[in-house]
C-alpha positions as CSV (number, residue, x, y, z in Angstrom):
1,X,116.1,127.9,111.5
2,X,114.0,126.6,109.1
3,X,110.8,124.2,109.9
4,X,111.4,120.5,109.6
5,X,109.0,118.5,106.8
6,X,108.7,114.9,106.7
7,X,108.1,113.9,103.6
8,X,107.5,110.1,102.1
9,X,109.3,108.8,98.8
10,X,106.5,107.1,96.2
11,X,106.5,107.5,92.5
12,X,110.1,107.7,91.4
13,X,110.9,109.6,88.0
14,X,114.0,110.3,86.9
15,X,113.7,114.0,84.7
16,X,116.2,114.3,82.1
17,X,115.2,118.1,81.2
18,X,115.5,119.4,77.6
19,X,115.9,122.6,76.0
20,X,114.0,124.5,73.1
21,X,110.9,124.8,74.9
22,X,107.7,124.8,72.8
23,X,104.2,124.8,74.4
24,X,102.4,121.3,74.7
25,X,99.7,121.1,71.7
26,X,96.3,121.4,74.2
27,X,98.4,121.3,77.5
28,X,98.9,117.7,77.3
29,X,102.0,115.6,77.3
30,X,103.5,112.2,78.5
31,X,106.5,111.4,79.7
32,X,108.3,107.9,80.1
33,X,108.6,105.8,83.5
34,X,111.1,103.7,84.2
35,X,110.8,101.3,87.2
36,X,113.9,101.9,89.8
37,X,115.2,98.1,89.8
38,X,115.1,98.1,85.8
39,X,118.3,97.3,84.0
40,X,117.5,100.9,82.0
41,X,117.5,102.5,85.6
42,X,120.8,105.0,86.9
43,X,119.2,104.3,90.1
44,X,119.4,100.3,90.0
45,X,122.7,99.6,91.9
46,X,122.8,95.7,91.1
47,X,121.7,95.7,87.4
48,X,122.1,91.9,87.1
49,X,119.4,91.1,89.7
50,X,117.4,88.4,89.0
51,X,113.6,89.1,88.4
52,X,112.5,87.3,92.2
53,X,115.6,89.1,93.6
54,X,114.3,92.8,92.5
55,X,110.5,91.6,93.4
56,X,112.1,90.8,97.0
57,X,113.7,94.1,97.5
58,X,110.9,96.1,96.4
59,X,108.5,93.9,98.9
60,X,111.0,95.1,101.5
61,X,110.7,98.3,100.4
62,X,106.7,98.4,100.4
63,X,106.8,96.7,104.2
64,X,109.1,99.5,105.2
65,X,107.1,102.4,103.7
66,X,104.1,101.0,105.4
67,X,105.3,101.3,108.6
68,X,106.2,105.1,108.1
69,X,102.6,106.3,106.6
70,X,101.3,104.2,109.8
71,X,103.5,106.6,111.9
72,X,103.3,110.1,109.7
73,X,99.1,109.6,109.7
74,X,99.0,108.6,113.3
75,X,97.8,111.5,115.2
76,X,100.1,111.1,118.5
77,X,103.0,111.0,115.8
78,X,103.2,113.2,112.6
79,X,106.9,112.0,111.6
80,X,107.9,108.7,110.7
81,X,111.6,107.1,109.6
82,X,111.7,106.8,105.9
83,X,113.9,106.2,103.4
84,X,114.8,109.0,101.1
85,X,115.0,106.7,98.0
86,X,112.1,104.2,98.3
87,X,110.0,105.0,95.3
88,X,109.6,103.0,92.7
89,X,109.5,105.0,88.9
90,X,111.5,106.6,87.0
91,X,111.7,109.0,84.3
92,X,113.7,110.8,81.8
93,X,113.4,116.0,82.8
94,X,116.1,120.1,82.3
95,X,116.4,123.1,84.4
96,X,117.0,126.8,83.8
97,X,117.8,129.0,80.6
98,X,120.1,127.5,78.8
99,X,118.3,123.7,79.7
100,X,120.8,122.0,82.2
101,X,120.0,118.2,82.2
102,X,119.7,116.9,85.7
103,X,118.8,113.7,87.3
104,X,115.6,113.7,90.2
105,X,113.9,111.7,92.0
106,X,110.1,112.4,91.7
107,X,107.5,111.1,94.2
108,X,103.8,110.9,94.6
109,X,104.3,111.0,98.5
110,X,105.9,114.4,98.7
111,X,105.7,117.5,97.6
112,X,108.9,120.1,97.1
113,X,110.5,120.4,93.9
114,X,114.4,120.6,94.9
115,X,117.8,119.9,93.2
116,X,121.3,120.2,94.8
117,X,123.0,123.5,93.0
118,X,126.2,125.7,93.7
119,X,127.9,126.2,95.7
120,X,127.4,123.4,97.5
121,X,130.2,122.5,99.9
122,X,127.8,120.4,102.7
123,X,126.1,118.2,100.0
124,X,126.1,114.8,99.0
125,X,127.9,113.5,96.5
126,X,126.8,113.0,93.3
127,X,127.9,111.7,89.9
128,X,126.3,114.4,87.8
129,X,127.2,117.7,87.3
130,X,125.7,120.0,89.6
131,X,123.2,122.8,88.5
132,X,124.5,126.4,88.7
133,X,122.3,129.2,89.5
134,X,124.2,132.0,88.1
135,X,124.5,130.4,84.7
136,X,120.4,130.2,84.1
137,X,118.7,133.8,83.0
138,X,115.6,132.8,84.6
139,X,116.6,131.7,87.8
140,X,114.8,134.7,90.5
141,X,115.1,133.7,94.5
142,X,111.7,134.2,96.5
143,X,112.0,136.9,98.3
144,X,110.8,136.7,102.3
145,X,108.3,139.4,101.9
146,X,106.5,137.7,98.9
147,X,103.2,135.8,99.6
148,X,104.7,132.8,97.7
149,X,107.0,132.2,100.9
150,X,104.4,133.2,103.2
151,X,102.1,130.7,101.5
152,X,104.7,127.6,102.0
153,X,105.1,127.6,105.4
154,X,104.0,124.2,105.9
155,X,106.4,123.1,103.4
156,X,109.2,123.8,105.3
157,X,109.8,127.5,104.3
158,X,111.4,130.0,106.7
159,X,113.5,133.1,106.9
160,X,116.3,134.5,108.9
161,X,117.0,138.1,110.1
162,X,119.8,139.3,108.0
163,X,118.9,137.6,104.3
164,X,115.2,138.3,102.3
165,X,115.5,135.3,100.6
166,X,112.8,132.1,101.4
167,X,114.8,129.3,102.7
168,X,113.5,125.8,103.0
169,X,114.3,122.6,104.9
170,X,113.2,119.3,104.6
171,X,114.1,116.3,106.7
172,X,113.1,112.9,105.9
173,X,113.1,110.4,109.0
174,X,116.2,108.2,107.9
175,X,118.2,111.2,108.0
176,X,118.4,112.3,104.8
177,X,118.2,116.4,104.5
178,X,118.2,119.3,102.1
179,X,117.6,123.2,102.7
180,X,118.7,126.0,100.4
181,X,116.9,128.8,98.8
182,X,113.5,128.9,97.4
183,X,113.1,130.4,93.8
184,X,111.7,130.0,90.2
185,X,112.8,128.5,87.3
186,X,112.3,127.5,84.0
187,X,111.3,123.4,84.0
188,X,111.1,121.7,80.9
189,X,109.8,118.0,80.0
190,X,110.6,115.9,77.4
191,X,107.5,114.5,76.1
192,X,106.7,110.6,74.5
193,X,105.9,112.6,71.1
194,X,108.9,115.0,71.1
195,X,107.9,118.2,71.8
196,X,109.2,120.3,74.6
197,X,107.0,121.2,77.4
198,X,108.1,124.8,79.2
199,X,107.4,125.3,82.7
200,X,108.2,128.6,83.2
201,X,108.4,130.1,87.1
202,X,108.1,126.7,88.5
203,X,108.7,126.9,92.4
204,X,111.7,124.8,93.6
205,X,114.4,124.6,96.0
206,X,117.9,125.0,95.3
207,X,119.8,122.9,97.7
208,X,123.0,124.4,99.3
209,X,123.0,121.7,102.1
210,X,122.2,118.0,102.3
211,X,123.2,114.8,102.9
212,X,121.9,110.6,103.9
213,X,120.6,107.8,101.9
214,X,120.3,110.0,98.7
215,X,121.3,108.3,95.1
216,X,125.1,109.3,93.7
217,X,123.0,108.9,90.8
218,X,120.0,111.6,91.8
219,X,120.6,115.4,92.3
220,X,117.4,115.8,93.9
221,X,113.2,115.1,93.9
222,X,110.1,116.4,92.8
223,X,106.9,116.2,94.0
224,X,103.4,114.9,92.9
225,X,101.5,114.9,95.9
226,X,98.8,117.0,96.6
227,X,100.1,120.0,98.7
228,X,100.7,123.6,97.3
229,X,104.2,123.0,96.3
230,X,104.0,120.2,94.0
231,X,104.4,119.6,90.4
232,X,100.9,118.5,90.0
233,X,99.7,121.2,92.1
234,X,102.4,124.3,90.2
235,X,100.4,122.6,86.5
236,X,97.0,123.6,88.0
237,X,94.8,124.8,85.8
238,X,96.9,124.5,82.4
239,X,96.2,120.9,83.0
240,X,92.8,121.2,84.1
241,X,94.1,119.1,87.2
242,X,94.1,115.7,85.3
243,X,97.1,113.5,85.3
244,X,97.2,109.9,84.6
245,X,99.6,107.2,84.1
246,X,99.8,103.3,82.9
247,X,102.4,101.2,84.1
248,X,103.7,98.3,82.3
249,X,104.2,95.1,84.4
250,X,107.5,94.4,86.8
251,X,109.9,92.7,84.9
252,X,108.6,93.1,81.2
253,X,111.5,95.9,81.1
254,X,109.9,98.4,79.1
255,X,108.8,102.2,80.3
256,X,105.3,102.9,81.3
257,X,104.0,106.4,80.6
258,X,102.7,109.7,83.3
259,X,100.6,112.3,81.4
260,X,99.3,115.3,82.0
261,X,96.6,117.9,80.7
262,X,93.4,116.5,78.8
263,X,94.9,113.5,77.2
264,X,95.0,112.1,81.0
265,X,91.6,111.9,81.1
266,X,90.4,108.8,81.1
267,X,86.8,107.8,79.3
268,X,86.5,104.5,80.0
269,X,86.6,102.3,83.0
270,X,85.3,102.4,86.3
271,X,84.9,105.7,88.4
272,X,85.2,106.7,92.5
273,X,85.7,109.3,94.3
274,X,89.6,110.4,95.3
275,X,89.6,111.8,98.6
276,X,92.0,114.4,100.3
277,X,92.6,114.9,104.2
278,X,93.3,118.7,105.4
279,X,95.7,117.5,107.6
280,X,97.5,115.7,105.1
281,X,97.1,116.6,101.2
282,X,100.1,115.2,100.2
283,X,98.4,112.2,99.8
284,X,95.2,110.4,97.7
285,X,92.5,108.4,99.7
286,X,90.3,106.3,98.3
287,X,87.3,104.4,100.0
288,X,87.5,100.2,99.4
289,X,84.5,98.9,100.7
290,X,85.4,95.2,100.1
291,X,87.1,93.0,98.6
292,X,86.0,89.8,96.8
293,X,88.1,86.5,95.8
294,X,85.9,84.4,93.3
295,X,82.2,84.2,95.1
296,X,83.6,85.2,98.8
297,X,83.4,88.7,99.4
298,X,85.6,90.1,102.3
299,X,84.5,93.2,103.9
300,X,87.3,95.8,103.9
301,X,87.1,97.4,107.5
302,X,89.8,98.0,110.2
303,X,91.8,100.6,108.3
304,X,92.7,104.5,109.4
305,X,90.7,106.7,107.8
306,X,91.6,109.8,105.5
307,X,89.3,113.2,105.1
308,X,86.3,112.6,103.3
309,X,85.9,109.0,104.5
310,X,88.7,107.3,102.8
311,X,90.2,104.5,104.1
312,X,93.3,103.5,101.7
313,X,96.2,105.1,100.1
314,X,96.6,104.8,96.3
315,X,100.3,105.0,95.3
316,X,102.3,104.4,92.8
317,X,105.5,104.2,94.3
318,X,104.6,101.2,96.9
319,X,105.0,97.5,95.1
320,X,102.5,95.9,97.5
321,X,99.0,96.5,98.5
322,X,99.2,96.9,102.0
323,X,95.6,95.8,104.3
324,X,95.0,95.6,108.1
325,X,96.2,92.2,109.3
326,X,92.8,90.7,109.7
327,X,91.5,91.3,106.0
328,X,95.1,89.9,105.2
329,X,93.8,87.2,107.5
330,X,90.7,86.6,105.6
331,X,92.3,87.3,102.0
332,X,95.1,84.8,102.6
333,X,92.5,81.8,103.8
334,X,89.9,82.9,100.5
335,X,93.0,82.6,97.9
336,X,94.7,79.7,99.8
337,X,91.0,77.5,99.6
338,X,90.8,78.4,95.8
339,X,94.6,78.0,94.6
340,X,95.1,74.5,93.1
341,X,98.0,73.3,91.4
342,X,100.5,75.2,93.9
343,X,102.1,73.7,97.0
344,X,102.2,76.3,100.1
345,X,105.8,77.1,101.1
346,X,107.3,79.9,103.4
347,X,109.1,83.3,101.8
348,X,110.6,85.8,104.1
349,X,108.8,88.7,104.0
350,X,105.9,87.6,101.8
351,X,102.7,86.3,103.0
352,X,100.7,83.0,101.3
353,X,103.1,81.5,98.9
354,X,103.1,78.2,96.4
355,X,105.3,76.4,94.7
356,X,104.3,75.8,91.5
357,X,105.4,73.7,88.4
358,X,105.4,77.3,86.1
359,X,104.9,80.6,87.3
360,X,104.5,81.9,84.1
361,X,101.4,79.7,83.6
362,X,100.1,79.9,87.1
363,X,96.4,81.1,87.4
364,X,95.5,82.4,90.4
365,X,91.5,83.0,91.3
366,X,89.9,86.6,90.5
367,X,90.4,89.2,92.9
368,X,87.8,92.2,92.6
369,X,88.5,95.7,94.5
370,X,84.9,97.2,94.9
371,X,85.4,100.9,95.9
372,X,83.0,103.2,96.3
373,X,80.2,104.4,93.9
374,X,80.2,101.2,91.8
375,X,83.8,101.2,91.0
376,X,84.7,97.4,90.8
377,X,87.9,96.8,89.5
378,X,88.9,93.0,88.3
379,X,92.7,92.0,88.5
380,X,94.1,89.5,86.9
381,X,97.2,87.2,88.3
382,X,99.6,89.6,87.2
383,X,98.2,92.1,89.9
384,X,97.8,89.8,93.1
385,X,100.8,87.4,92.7
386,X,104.3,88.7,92.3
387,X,106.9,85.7,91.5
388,X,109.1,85.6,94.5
389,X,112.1,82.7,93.8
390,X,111.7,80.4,90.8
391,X,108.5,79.2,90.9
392,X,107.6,80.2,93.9
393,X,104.6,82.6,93.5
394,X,103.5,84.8,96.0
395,X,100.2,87.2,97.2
396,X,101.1,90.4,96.4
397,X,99.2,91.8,99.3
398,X,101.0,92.1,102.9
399,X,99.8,93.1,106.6
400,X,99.4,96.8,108.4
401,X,98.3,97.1,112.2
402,X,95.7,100.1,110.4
403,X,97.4,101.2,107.3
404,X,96.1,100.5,103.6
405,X,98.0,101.3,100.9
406,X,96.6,100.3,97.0
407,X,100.1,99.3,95.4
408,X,101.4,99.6,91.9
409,X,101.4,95.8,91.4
410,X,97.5,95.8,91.6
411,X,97.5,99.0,89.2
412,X,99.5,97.7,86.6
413,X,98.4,97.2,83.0
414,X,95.5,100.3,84.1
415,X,95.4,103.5,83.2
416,X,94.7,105.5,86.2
417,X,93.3,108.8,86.2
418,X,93.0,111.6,88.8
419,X,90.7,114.1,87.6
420,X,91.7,116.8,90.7
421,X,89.1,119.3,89.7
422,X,86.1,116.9,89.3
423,X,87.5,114.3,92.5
424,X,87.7,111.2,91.2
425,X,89.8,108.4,89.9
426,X,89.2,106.4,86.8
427,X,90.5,102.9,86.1
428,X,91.0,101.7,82.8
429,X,92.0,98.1,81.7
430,X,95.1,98.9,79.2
431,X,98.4,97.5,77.7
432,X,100.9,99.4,79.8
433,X,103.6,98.4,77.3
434,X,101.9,100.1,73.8
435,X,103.1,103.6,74.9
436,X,101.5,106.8,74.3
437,X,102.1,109.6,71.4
438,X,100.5,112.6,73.2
C-alpha cells in the first residue's frame, strides 16, 4: 500500500498542452492565468456570478484553507481536511508524443504532477477525454529499483511485491484521492509569445484510481511548491530557479501571467529573504515584521513560525491575507479610526466592513507590509479592501488562532519573484493587465 500525502490546493492553472515543441529562446517563457471564478474559467460552475458573490466564495475559500495549513503545520497534527479544488488560477498546458491537450489543476501548495489516464475504471468523472499512455512514444514507467522512486518517498511513492513499477498515492483531507503509476513524459507549455516550450522526462503520475471533490472539468493537478516533485522544482536549473508572476486584479476579467527562466527575474522593487522549512518545503515563508496603517505601525507577532525564522505563508492561491486574531484585532481598530466616508456594517464571513456611497471611488488609508531586510511594500485600496455586496467594502484581511498567510488580493497588480537559487522574493509595483511577450 502506498504512503498517504496531504497535500494543500493554492495556485490554480489550467494547462492546455501543445504540440510542436521548440526550446524557449534563453529558457524563459510565460504562460497565461486565469482566475477560477472568471467567466473565461472551465472551472467556474456559476458563470453569471455577480462580482461580490465570487469575492464571497473565494473569502470562504481562503477561511477554509486557513484552517487546514493551521492543522498540516501543527506539529501534534501533520494532516489537515482540505478541499481538492480550492485554488484560485488558472491557466491554459499538452502531454506525451503526439501532444494530448488536457485540463489540470496546478497549485502552489502541492507538489505531484498527476493526470487521470487509461484505463481508468475507479476514477472520477470527467468531461475531457482521458489521456492514454500507450498512445504517447515517450511515455517510460519508473521502475522500483530506480533512485528516482527511491528519492520520492515522501511524496507518496511506494511499491508492491509482484510489479517494478513506482506507484504513488495521494490523499487530500476532504477525501479526494489519486494513485497510479509514476513515470516520464513529455510536458509542453504554451507560451504568451507563441513558442512551444518542451519538457521532456518530466516526472508525473498517471492516475488509475481516484475519486471526491475533483472538477468534471479538471483531469488532474500540478505542482509548484517547493518539494522534489514539483514543476518548479523538475525546471531546476534550466530556469536558474526563478519564476515569477503578476496578477491582474479580481474582477477586471483579464489573464494575469506565470513566467519562468531569466525573464522572471525581477530588477526592480523591494527584496527579502524567502524562507523554506525542512519539515515542510512545499511551502514559501516569509518574515513580516510589522505592519503599518497610515502613521500607526502594528507589530506583526503571534504567528507559527517556518524554518529559517519565517513567520507567514506567501500564496497565490489564497484570496485573503490571513493574520493571528490579535494583529487582526489591532489592524481592524487602525483602518476603522482612519476610514471616513464609510458606515460600519456586518458581512458574514468578512471582518471590518462599510457601506459606502461608491466602492469604486472608496479610498481606503495606506497599508505598508515591512518584511525583513528593508522590504516595505505599499498597497493601495485595491489590495486591502475587496467589495463584498454593492457598496459594501470590506478588509481583505481575516483572523487565524497562529496561521499567516500573505494572499493574492494584497499581491495583485505586483510582480512577484522567487529567485530559488539566490533566496529571496522581489516585489514589483506593475500593471497586471499589460501582459507579457516573453
Amino acid at each position: 500500500m502506498a504512503a498517504t500525502t496531504t497535500f494543500t490546493v493554492a495556485l490554480l492553472l489550467l494547462l492546455l498542452l501543445v504540440a510542436a515543441p521548440n526550446a524557449a529562446k534563453g529558457n524563459s517563457f510565460t504562460v497565461e492565468l486565469i482566475h477560477r471564478d472568471s467567466t473565461r474559467s472551465p472551472l467556474s460552475s456559476h458563470p453569471d456570478l455577480s462580482k461580490p458573490q465570487r469575492v464571497r466564495n473565494a473569502a470562504a475559500r481562503s477561511l477554509d484553507r486557513a484552517r487546514s495549513l493551521e492543522r498540516r503545520l501543527s506539529p501534534m497534527d501533520a494532516e489537515a481536511p482540505v478541499t481538492a479544488d480550492s485554488g484560485a488560477y488558472l491557466v491554459h498546458v499538452s502531454l506525451g508524443t503526439p501532444a494530448f491537450p488536457i485540463v489540470a489543476i496546478a497549485d502552489t501548495g502541492s507538489d505531484v504532477i498527476w493526470t487521470q489516464c487509461q484505463p481508468c475504471a475507479d476514477c472520477y468523472t470527467q468531461t475531457a477525454p482521458m489521456f492514454d499512455p500507450k498512445s504517447s512514444t515517450t511515455y517510460r514507467e519508473i521502475s522500483c529499483s530506480s533512485e528516482t522512486c527511491t528519492s520520492l518517498t515522501d511524496e507518496g511513492t511506494s511499491c508492491s511485491s509482484d510489479a517494478d513499477v513506482c506507484h504513488y498515492q495521494v490523499t487530500y483531507g476532504d477525501g479526494s484521492n489519486t494513485s497510479g503509476d509514476m513515470a516520464t513524459e513529455t510536458l509542453t507549455l504554451d507560451s504568451t509569445a507563441g513558442r512551444k516550450v518542451a519538457l521532456p522526462k518530466t516526472i508525473f503520475g498517471c492516475s488509475h484510481e481516484g475519486g471526491g471533490t475533483f472538477s468534471p472539468n479538471a483531469s488532474g493537478i500540478v505542482g509548484l511548491g517547493g518539494g522534489a516533485a514539483s514543476l518548479v522544482s523538475q525546471l531546476g536549473s534550466t530556469t536558474g530557479g526563478k519564476f515569477s508572476y503578476c496578477l491582474a486584479s479580481f474582477g477586471d476579467d483579464k489573464p494575469s501571467t506565470l513566467t519562468f527562466g531569466q525573464s522572471a527575474a525581477v530588477s526592480g522593487g523591494v527584496s527579502t529573504p524567502l524562507l523554506t522549512d525542512p519539515r515542510n518545503p512545499t511551502f514559501y515563508f516569509l518574515r513580516l515584521d510589522a505592519i503599518s496603517v497610515g502613521t500607526k505601525k502594528i507589530a506583526f507577532t503571534g504567528a507559527s513560525g517556518g524554518g529559517g525564522g519565517g513567520n507567514i505563508i506567501i500564496d497565490s492561491g489564497t484570496t485573503l491575507t490571513i493574520v493571528p486574531k490579535g494583529v487582526l484585532s489591532e489592524l481592524a481598530d487602525a483602518v476603522s479610526s482612519q476610514v471616513s466616508g464609510g458606515t460600519p456594517v456586518q458581512v458574514q464571513g468578512l471582518d471590518t466592513c462599510f457601506e459606502v456611497e461608491d466602492s469604486g471611488s472608496f479610498e481606503a488609508p495606506t497599508l505598508t507590509m515591512h518584511f525583513d531586510g528593508g522590504a516595505d511594500v505599499e498597497l493601495k485600496t485595491g489590495n486591502t479592501f475587496v467589495e463584498a455586496e454593492e457598496n459594501v467594502v470590506c478588509l481583505a484581511f481575516a483572523g487565524s488562532a497562529s496561521l499567516a498567510i500573505y494572499g493574492n488580493v494584497a499581491q495583485q497588480n505586483f510582480r512577484v519573484g522567487y529567485d530559488l537559487k539566490g533566496e529571496t522574493l522581489s516585489f514589483e509595483p506593475a500593471d497586471c493587465t499589460a501582459g507579457s511577450s516573453a
